[in-house]
N, C-alpha and C positions, 0 to 999 in steps of 0.2 A: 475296495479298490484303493491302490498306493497313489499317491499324489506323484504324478509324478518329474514335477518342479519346486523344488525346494527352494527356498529363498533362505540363507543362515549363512551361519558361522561353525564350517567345519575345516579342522584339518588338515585332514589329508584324503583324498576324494579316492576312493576305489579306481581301479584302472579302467573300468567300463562307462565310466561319468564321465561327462564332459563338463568344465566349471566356467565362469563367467564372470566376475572381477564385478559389480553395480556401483559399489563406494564404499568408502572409509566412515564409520559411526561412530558420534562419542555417544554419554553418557549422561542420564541424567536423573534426579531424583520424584517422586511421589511419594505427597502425604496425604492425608484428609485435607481438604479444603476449610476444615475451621478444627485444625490441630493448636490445642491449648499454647504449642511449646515455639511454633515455627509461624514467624511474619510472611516478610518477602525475601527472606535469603533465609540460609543454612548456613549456619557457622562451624566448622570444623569438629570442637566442642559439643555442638546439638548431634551432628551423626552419629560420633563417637560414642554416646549418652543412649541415643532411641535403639529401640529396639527394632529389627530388621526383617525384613522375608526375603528367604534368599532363594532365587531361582535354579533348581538343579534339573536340567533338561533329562531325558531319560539317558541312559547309557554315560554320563559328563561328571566328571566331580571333579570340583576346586581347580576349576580351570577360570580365564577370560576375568573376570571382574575380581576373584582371589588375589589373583598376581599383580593387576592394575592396585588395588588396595594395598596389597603388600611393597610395592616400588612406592608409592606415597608413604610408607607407613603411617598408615588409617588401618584403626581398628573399628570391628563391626558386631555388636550383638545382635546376632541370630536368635529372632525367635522360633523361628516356622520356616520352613522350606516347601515351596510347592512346585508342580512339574512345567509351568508355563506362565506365562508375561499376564496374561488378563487374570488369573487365579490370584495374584501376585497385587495387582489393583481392585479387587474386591477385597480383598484383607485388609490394604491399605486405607480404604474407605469406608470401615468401621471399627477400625482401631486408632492408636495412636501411633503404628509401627510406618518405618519409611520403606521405600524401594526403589532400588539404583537398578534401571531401566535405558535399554537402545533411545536414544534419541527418537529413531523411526516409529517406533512404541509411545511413547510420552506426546507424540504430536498428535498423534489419535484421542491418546487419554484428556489431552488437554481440554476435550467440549464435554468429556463427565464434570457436574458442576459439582461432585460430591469430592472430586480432585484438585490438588495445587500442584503444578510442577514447577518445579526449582532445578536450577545448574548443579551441581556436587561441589560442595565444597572447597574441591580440590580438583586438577586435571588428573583425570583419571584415564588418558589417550581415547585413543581409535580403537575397532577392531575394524575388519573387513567384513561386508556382506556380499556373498558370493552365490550364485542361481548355478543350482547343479541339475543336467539332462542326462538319460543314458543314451548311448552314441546310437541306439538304434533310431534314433529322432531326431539326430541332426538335421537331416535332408527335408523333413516332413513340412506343408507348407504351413497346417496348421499350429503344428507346434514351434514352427519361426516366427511365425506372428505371432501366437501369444508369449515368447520370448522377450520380444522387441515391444510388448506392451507393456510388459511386466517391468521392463529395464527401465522403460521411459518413467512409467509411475516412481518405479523407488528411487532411481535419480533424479526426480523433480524432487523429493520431498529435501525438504531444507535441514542443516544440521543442528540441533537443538543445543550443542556443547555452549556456545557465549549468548544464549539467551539471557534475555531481561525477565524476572520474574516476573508475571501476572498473574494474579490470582484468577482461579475460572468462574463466570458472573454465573451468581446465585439464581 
């Protein structure tokens, strides 16, 4: 069975979707929690240096985090490319490679204590995260509620862009 509420970043939505605006996301990094190289910040120099896992969703290339690197020019060695956000934080926490991660992602990872999440470097903007329905579900009650659940969650969660580093307790 297809999920059939998305929560991302797509776009341009088919004409039988209906989309839903949630908020504006920055960006933020994951390393291992006891990486030889990185304190409590990230220096422009250290990104540019580590080696990277870069998330290529299925169907997506060099879109959203490419172009934000590219208008900073920030360069990034790729080591690995995996198809999703949590694949992405299991590499990062038995390696020494980083990963530039949704905010709404990183606030989750933050209670693995095998993780450190740090700000980027540099501002690397927003995207949008948007909850797409097809219009056959508009009207539905149940699926208005769990709309209206969903919205409430991912707009409660706070945006991780000008955090304070902490390291996550051993």
């Amino acid at each position: 069975m297809m999920w059939p509420l998305p929560c991302s970043r797509k776009p341009r939505p088919s004409y039988n979707l209906l989309v839903q605006h949630l908020k504006d996301e920055g960006l933020a990094c994951a390393v291992r929690a006891d990486h030889p190289a990185i304190g409590d910040a990230m220096t422009r120099k250290q990104f540019e240096t580590m080696k990277h896992v870069n998330i290529v969703p299925p169907g997506r290339m060099r879109a959203g985090l490419f172009q934000a690197l590219a208008q900073q020019q920030l360069k990034r060695d790729v080591a690995i490319s995996v198809t999703n956000f949590f694949a992405a934080a299991e590499m990062v926490a038995v390696t020494d490679y980083c990963a530039t991660l949704p905010s709404l992602i990183c606030r989750q990872l933050m209670h693995d204590p095998r993780l450190k999440i740090l700000p980027a470097p540099v501002d690397l903007g927003s995207f949008p995260v948007e909850m797409a329905w097809h219009v056959r579900y508009r009207h539905d009650p149940a699926h208005r509620w769990l709309r209206a659940l969903i919205g409430e969650i991912i707009t409660d969660f706070k945006d991780m862009t000008g955090m304070k580093a902490t390291p996550s307790p051993a």
